[in-house]
VEXTI-441006 format. One record per atom (N, C-alpha, C): residue number from 1; residue in three letters; chain; x, y, z; atom name. Coordinates in Angstrom, 2 decimals. Atoms other than C-alpha are relative to their C-alpha. Example, Ala and Ser with C-alpha at 12.3 -4.5 7.8 and 13.67 -1.06 7.14 Angstrom:
{seq = 1; type = ALA; mol = A; px = 0.89; py = -1.19; pz = 0.00; atom = N}
{seq = 1; type = ALA; mol = A; px = 12.30; py = -4.50; pz = 7.80; atom = CA}
{seq = 1; type = ALA; mol = A; px = 0.90; py = 1.20; pz = 0.00; atom = C}
{seq = 2; type = SER; mol = A; px = -0.82; py = -1.19; pz = -0.06; atom = N}
{seq = 2; type = SER; mol = A; px = 13.67; py = -1.06; pz = 7.14; atom = CA}
{seq = 2; type = SER; mol = A; px = -0.77; py = 1.09; pz = 0.73; atom = C}
END
This chain:
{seq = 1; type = UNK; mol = A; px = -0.72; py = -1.26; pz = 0.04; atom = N}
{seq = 1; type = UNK; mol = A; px = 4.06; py = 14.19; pz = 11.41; atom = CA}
{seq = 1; type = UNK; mol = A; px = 1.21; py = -0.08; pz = 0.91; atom = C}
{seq = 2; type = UNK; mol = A; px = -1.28; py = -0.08; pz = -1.47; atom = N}
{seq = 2; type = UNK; mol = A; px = 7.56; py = 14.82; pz = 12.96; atom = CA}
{seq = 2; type = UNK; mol = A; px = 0.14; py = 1.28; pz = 0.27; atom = C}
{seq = 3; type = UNK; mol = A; px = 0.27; py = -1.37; pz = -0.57; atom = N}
{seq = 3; type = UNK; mol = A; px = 7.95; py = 17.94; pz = 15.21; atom = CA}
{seq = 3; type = UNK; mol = A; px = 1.84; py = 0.06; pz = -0.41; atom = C}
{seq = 4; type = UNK; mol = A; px = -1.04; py = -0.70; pz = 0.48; atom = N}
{seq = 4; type = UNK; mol = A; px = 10.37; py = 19.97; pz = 13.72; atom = CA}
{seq = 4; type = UNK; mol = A; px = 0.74; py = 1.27; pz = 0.50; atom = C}
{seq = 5; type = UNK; mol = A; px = 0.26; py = -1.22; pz = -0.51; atom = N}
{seq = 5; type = UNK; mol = A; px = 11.55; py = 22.92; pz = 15.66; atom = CA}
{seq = 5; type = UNK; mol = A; px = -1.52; py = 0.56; pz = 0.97; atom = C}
{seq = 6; type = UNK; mol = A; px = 0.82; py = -0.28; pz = -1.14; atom = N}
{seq = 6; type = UNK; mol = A; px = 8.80; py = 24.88; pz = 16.88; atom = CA}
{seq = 6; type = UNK; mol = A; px = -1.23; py = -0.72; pz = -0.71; atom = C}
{seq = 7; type = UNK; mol = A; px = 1.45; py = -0.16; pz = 0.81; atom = N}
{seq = 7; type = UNK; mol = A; px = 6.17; py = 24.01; pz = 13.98; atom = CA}
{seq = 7; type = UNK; mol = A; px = 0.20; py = -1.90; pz = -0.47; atom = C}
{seq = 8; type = UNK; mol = A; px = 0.40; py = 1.27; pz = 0.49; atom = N}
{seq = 8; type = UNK; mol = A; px = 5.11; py = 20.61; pz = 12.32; atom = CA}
{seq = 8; type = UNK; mol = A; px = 0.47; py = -0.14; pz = -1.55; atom = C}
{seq = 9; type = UNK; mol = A; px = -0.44; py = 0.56; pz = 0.72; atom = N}
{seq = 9; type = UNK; mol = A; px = 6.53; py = 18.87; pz = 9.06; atom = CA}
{seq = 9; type = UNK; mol = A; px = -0.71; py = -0.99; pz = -0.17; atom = C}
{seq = 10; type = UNK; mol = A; px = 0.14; py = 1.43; pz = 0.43; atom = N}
{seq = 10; type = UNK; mol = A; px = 4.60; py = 16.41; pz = 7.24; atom = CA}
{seq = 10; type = UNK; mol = A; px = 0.78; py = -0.69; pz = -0.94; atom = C}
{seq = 11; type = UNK; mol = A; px = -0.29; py = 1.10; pz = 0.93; atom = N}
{seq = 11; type = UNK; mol = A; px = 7.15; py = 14.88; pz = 5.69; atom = CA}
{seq = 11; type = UNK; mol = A; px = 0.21; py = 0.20; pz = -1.49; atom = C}
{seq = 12; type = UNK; mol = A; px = 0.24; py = -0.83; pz = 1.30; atom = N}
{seq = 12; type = UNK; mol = A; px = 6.82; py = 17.33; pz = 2.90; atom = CA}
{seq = 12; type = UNK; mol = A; px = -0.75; py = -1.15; pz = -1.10; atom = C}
{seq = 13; type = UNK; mol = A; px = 1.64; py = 0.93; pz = 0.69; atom = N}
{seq = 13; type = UNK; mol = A; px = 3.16; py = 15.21; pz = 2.07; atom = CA}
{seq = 13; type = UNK; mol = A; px = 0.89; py = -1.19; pz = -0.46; atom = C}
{seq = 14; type = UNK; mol = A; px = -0.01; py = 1.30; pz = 0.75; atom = N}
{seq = 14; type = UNK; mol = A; px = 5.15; py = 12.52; pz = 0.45; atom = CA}
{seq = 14; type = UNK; mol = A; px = -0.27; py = -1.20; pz = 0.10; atom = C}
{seq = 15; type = UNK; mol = A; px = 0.53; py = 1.04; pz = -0.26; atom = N}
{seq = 15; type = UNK; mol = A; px = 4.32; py = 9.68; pz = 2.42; atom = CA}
{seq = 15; type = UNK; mol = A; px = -1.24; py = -0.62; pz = -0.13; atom = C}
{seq = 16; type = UNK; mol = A; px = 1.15; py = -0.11; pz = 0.24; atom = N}
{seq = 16; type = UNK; mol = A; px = 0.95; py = 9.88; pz = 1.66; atom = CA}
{seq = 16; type = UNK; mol = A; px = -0.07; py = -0.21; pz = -1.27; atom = C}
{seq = 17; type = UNK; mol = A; px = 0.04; py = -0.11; pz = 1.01; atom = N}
{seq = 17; type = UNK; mol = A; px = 1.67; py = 10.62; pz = -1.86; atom = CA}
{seq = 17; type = UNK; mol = A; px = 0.47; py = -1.18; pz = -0.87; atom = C}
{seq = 18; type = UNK; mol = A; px = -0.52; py = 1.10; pz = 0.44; atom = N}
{seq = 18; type = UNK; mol = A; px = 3.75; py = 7.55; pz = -2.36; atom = CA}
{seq = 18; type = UNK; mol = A; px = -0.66; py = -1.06; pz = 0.11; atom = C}
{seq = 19; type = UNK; mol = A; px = 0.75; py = 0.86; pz = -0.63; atom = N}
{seq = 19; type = UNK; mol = A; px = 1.36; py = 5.34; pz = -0.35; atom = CA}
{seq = 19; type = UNK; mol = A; px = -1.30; py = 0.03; pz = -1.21; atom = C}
{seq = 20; type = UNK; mol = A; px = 0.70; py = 0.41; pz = 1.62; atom = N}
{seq = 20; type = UNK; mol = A; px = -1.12; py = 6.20; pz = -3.30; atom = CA}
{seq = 20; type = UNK; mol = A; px = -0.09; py = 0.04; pz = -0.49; atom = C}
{seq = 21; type = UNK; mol = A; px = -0.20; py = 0.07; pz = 1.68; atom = N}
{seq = 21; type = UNK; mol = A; px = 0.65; py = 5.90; pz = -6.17; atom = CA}
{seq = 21; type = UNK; mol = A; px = -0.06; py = 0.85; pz = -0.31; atom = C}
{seq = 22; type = UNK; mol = A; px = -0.22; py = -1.25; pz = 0.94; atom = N}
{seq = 22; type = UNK; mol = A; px = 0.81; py = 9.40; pz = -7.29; atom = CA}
{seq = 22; type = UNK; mol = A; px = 1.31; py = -0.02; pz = 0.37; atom = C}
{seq = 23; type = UNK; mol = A; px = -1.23; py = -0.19; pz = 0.58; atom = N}
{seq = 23; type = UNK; mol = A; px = 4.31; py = 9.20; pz = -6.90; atom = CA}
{seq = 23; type = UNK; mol = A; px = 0.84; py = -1.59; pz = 0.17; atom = C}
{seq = 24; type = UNK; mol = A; px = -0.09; py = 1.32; pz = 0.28; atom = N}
{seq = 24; type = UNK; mol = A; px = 5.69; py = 5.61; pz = -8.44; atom = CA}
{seq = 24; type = UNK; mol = A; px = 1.13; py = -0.12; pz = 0.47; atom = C}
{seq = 25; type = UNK; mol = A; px = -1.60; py = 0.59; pz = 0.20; atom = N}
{seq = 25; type = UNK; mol = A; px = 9.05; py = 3.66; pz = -7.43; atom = CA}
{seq = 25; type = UNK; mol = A; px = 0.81; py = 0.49; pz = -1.34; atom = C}
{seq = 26; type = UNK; mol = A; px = -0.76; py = -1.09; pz = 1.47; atom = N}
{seq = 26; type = UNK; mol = A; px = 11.63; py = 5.55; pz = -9.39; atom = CA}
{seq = 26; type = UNK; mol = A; px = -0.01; py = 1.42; pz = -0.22; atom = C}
{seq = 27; type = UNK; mol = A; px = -0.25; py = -1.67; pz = 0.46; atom = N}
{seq = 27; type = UNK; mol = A; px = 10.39; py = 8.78; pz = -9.76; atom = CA}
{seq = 27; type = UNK; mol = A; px = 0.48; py = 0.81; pz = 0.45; atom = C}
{seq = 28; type = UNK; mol = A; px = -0.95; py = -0.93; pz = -0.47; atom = N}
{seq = 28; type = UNK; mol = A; px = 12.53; py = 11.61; pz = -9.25; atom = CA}
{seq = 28; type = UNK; mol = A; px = -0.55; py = 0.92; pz = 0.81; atom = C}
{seq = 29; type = UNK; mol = A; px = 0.60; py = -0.99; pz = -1.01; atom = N}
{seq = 29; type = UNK; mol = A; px = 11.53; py = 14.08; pz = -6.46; atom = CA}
{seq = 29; type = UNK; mol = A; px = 0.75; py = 1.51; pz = -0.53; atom = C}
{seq = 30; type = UNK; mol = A; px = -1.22; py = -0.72; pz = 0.35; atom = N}
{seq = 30; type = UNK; mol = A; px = 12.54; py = 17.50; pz = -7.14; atom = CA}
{seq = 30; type = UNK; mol = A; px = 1.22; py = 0.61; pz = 0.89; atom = C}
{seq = 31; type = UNK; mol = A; px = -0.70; py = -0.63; pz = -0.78; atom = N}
{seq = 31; type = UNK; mol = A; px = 15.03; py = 19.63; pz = -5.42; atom = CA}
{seq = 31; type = UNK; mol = A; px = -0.58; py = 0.58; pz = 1.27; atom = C}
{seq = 32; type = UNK; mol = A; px = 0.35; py = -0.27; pz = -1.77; atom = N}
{seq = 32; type = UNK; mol = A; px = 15.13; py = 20.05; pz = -1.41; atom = CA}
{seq = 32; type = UNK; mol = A; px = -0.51; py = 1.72; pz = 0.01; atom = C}
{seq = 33; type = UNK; mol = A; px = 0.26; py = -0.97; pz = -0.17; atom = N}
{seq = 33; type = UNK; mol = A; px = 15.17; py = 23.24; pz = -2.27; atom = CA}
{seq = 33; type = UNK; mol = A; px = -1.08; py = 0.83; pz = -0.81; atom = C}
{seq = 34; type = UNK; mol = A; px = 0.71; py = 0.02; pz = 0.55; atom = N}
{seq = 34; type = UNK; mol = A; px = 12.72; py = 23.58; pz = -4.76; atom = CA}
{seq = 34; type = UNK; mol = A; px = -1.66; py = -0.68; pz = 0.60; atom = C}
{seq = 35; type = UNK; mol = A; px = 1.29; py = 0.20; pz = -1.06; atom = N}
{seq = 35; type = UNK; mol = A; px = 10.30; py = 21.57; pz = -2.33; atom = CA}
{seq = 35; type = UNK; mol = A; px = -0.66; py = 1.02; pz = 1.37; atom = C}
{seq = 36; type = UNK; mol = A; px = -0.14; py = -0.68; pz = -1.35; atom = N}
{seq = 36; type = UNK; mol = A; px = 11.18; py = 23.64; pz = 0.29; atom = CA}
{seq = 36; type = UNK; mol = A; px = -1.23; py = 1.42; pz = -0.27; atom = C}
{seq = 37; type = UNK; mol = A; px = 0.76; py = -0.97; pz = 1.03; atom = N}
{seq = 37; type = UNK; mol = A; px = 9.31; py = 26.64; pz = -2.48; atom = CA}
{seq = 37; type = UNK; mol = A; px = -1.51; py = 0.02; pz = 0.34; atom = C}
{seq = 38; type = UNK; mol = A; px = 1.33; py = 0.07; pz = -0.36; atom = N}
{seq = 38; type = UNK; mol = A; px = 6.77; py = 24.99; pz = -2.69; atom = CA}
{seq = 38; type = UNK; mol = A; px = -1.26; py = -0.56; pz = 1.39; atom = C}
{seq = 39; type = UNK; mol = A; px = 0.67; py = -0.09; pz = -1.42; atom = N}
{seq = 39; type = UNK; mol = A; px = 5.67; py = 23.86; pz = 1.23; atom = CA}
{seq = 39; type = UNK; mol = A; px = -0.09; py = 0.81; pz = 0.78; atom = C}
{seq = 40; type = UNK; mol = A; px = -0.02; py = -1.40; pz = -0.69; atom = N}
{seq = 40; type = UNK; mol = A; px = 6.32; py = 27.07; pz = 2.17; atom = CA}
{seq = 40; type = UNK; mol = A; px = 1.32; py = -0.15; pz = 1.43; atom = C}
{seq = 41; type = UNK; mol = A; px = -0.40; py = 0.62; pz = -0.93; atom = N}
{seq = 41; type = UNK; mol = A; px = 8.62; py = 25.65; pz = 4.54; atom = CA}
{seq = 41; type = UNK; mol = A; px = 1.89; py = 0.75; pz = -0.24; atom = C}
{seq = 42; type = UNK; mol = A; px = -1.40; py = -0.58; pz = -0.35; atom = N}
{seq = 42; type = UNK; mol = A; px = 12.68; py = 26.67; pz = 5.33; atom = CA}
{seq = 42; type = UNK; mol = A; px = 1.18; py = -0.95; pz = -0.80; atom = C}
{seq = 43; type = UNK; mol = A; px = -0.62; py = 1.01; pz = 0.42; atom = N}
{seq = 43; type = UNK; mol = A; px = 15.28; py = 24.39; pz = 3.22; atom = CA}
{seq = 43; type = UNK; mol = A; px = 0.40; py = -0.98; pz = 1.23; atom = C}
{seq = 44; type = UNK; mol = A; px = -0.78; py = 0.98; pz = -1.27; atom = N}
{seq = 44; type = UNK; mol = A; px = 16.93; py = 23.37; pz = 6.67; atom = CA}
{seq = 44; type = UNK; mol = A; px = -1.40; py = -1.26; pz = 0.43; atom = C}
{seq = 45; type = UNK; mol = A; px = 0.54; py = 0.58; pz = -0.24; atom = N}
{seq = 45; type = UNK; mol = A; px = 13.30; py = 22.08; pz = 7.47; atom = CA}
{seq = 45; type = UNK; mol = A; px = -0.42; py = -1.31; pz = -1.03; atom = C}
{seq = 46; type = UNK; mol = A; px = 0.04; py = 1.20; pz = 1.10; atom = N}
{seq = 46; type = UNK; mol = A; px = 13.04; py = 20.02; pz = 4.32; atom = CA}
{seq = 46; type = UNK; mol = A; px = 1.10; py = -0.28; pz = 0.08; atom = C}
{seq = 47; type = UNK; mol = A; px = -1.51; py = 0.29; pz = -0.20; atom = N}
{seq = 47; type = UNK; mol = A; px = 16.65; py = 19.26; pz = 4.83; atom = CA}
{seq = 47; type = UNK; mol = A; px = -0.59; py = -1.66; pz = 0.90; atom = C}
{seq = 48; type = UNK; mol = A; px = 0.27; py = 1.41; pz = -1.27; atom = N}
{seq = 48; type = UNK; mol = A; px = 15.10; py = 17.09; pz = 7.70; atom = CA}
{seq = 48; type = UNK; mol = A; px = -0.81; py = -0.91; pz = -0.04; atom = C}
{seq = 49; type = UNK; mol = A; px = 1.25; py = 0.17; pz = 0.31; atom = N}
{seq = 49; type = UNK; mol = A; px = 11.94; py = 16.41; pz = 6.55; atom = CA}
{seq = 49; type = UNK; mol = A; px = 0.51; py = -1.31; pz = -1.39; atom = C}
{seq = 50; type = UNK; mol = A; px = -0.50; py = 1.01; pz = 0.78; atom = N}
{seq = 50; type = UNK; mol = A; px = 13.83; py = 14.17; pz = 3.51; atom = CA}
{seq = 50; type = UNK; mol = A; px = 1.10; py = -1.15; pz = 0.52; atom = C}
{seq = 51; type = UNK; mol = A; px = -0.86; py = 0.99; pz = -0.83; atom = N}
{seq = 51; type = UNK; mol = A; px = 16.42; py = 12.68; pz = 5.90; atom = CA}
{seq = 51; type = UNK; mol = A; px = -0.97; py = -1.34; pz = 0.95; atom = C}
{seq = 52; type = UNK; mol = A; px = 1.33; py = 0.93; pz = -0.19; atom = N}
{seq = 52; type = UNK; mol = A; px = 13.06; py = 11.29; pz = 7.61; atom = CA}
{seq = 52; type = UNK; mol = A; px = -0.40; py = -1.35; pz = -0.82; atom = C}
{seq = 53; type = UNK; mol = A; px = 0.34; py = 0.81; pz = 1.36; atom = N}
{seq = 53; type = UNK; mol = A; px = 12.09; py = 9.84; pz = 4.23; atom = CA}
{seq = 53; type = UNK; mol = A; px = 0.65; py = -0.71; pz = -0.36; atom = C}
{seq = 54; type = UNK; mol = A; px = -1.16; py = 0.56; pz = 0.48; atom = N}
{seq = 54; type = UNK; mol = A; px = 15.54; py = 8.24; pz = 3.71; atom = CA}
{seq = 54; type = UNK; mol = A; px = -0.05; py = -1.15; pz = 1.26; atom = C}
{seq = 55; type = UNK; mol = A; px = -0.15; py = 0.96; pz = -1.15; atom = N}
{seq = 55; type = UNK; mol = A; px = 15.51; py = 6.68; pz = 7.15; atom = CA}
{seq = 55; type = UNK; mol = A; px = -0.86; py = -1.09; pz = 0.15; atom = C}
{seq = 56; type = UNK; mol = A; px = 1.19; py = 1.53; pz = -0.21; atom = N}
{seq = 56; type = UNK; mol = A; px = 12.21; py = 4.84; pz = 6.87; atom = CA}
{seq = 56; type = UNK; mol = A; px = 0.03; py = -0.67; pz = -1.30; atom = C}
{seq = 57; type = UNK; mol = A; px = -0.27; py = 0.96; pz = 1.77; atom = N}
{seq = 57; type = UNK; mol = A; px = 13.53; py = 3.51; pz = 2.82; atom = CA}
{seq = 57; type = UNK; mol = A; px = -1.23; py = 0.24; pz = -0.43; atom = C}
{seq = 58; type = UNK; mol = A; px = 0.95; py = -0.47; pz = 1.09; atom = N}
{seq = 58; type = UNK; mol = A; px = 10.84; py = 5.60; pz = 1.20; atom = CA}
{seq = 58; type = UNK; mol = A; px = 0.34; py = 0.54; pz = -0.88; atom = C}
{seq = 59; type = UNK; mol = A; px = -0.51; py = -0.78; pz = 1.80; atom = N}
{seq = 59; type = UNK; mol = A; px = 13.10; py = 7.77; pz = -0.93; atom = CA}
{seq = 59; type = UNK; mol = A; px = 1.71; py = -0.68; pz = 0.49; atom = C}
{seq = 60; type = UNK; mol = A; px = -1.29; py = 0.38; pz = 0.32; atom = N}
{seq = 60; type = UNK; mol = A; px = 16.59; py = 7.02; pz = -1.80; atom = CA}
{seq = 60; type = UNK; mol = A; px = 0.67; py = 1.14; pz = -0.60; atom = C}
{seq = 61; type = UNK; mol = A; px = -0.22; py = -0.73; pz = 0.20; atom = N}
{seq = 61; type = UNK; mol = A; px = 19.06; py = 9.28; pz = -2.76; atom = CA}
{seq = 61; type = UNK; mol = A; px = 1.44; py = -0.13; pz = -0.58; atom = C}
{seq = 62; type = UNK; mol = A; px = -1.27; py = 0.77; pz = 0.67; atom = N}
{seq = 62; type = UNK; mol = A; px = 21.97; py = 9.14; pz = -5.26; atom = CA}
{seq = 62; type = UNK; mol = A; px = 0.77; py = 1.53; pz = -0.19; atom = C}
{seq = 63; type = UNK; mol = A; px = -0.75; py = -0.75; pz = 0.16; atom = N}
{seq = 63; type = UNK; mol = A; px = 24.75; py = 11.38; pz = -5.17; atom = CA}
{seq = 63; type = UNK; mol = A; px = 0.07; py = 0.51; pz = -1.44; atom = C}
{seq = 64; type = UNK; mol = A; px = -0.45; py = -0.18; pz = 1.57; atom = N}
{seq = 64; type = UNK; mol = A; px = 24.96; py = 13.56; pz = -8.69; atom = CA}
{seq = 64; type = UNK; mol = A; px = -0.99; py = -0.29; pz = -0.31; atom = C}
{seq = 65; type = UNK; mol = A; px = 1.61; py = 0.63; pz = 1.06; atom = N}
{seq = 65; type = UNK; mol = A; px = 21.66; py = 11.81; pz = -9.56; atom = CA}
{seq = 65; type = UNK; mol = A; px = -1.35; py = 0.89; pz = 0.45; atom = C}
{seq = 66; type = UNK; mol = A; px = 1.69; py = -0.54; pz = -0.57; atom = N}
{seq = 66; type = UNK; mol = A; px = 18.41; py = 13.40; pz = -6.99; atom = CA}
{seq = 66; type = UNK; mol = A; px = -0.07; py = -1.14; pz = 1.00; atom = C}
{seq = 67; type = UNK; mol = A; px = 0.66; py = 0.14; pz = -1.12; atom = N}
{seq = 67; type = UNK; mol = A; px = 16.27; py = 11.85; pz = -4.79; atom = CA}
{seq = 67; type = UNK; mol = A; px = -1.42; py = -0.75; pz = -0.70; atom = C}
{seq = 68; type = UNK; mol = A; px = 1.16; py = 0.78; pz = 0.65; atom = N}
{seq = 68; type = UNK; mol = A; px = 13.69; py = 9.31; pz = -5.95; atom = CA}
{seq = 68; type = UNK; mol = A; px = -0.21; py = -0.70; pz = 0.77; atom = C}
{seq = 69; type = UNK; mol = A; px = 1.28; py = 0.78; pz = -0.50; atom = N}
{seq = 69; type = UNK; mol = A; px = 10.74; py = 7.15; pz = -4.85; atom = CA}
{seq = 69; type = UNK; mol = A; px = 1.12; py = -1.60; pz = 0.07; atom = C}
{seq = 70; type = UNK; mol = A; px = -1.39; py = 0.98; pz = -0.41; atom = N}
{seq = 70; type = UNK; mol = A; px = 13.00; py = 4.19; pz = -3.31; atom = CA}
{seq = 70; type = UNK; mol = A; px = -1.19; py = -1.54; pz = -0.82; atom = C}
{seq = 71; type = UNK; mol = A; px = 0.27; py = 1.25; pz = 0.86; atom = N}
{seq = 71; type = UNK; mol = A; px = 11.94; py = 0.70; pz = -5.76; atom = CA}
{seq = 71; type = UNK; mol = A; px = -0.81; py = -0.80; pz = 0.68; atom = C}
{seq = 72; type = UNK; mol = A; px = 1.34; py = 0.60; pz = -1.19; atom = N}
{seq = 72; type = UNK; mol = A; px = 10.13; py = -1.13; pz = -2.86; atom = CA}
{seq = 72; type = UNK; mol = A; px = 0.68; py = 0.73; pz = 1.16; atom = C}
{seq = 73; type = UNK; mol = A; px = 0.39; py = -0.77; pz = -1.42; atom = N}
{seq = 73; type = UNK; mol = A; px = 9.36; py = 1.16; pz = -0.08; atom = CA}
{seq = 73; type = UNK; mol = A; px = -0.41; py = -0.60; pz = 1.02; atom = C}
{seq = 74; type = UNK; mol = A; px = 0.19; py = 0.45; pz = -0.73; atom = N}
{seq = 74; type = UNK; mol = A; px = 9.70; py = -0.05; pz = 3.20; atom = CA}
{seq = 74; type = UNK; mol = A; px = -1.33; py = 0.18; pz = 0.77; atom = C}
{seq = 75; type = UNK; mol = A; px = 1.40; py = -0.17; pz = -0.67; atom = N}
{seq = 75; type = UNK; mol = A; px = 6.26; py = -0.99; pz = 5.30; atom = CA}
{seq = 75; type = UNK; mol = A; px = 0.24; py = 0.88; pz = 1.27; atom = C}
{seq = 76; type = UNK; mol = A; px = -0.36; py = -0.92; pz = -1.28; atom = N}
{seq = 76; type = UNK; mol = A; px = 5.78; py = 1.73; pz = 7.59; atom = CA}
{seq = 76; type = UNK; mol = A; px = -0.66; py = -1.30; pz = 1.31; atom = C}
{seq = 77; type = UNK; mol = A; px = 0.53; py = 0.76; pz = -0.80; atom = N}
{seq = 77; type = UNK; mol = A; px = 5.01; py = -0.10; pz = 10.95; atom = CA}
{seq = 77; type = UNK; mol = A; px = -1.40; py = 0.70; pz = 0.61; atom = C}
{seq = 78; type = UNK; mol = A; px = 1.07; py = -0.17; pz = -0.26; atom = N}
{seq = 78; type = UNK; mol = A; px = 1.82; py = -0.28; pz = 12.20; atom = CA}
{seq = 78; type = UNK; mol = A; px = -0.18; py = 0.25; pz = 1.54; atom = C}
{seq = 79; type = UNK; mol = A; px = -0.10; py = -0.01; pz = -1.70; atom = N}
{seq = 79; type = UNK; mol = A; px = 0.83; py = 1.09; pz = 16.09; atom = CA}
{seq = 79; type = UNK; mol = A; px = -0.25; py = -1.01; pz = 0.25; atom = C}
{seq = 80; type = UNK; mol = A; px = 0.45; py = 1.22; pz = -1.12; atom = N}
{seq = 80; type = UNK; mol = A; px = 0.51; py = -1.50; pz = 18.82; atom = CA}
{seq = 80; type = UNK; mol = A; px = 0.38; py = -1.17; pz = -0.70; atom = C}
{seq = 81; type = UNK; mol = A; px = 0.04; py = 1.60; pz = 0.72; atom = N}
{seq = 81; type = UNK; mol = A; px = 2.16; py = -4.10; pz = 16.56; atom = CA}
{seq = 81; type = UNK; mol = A; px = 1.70; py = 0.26; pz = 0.35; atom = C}
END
């Protein structure tokens, strides 16, 4: 989880979701703001919460195009390693 303000952000679940295959390399994520709907969450906080996701090369993001499941997703690192 990353601390977001005052409250917690997972990441808007996707890391989890990607990690098992319910959402494949490629697939399109929907709108920040349309996620934002459904986590109950603030756009600004999914704003951040996908910049997260971009930084560790789990989603990718194409101008004009969306926001999809990045083709090989970088290994998250493991503690104490």
């Amino acid at each position: 989880m990353v601390r977001l303000g005052f409250g917690l952000c997972p990441e808007v679940g996707q890391p989890e979701r990607i990690a098992a295959g319910d959402l494949k390399p490629g697939a399109r994520l929907p709108s920040e703001r349309d996620l934002a709907a459904e986590y109950r969450t603030s756009y600004v906080t999914m704003r951040r919460a996908t910049e997260v996701l971009r930084e560790r090369g789990l989603i990718v993001t194409v101008r004009g195009r969306g926001t999809f499941v990045a083709e090989h997703p970088q290994e998250e690192p493991t503690e104490g390693a």
